[in-house]
C-alpha positions in Angstrom: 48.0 -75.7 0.2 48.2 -75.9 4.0 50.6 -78.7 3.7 53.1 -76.7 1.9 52.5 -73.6 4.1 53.3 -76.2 6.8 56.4 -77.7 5.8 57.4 -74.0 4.9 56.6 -73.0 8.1 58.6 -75.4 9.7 61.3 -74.9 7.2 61.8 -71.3 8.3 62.2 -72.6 12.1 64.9 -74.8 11.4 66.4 -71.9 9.9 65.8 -69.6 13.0 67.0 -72.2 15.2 70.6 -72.7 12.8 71.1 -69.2 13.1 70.4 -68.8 16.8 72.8 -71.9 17.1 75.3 -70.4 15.1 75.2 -66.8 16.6 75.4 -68.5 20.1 78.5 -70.6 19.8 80.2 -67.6 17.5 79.8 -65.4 20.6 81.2 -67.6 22.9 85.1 -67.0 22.3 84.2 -63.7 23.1 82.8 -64.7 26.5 85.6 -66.2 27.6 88.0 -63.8 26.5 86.3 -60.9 29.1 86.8 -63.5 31.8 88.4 -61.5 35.0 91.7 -63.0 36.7 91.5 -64.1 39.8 93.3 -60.8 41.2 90.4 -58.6 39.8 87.8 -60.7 41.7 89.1 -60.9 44.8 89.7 -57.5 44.8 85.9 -56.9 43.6 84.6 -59.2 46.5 86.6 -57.2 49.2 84.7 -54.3 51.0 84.9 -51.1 49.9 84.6 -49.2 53.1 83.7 -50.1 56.7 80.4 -49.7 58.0 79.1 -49.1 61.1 79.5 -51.4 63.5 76.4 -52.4 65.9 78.3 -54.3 68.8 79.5 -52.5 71.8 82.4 -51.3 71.0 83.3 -47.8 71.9 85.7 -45.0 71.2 87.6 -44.2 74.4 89.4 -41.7 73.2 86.3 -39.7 71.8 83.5 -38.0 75.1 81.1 -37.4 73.2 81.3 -41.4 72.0 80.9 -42.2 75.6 78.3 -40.0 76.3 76.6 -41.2 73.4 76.9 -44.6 74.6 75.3 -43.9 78.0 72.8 -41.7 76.8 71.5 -45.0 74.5 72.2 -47.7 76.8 70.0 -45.6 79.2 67.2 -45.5 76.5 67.4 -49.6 76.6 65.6 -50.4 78.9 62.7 -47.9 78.9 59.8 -48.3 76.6 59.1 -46.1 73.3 56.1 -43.9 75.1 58.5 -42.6 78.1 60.7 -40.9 75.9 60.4 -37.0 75.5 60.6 -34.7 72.9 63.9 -34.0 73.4 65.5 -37.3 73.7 63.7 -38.3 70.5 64.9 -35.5 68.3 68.8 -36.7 70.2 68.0 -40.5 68.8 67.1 -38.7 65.6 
């Protein structure tokens, strides 16, 4: 009796398996029909917009830039525990 439930068993694998098999290669058509051109990648791989940029680089045209500027380059070179209130909620 187990020797029948066995070879049944393994039966209905086999089957599984042919019909994973089958539904795999029947999708693949369909894979590589909603393949993007080379136009639509590039165009999803360039940035959307700029971000910030954390060099030096400053707006000369623009005070309150500069001001900015010096006010931060002046907080460079003091440590975290000399800063008021005030210049904290600024950084903020």
């Amino acid at each position: 009796m187990q020797r029948q439930y066995r070879k049944l068993r393994l039966f209905a694998l086999g089957q599984m398996l042919a019909i994973a098999a089958l539904a795999g290669v029947m999708a693949e058509p369909t894979r590589a029909q909603n393949q993007p051109s080379e136009q639509e990648i590039i165009k999803a791989l360039t940035p959307k917009a700029k971000t910030r940029s954390i060099g030096t680089t400053r707006s000369i045209s623009n005070p309150r830039a500069a001001e900015d500027g010096r006010f931060i380059d002046g907080l460079r070179t003091r440590s975290t525990r000399s800063l008021t209130i005030v210049e904290r909620e600024k950084v903020a």
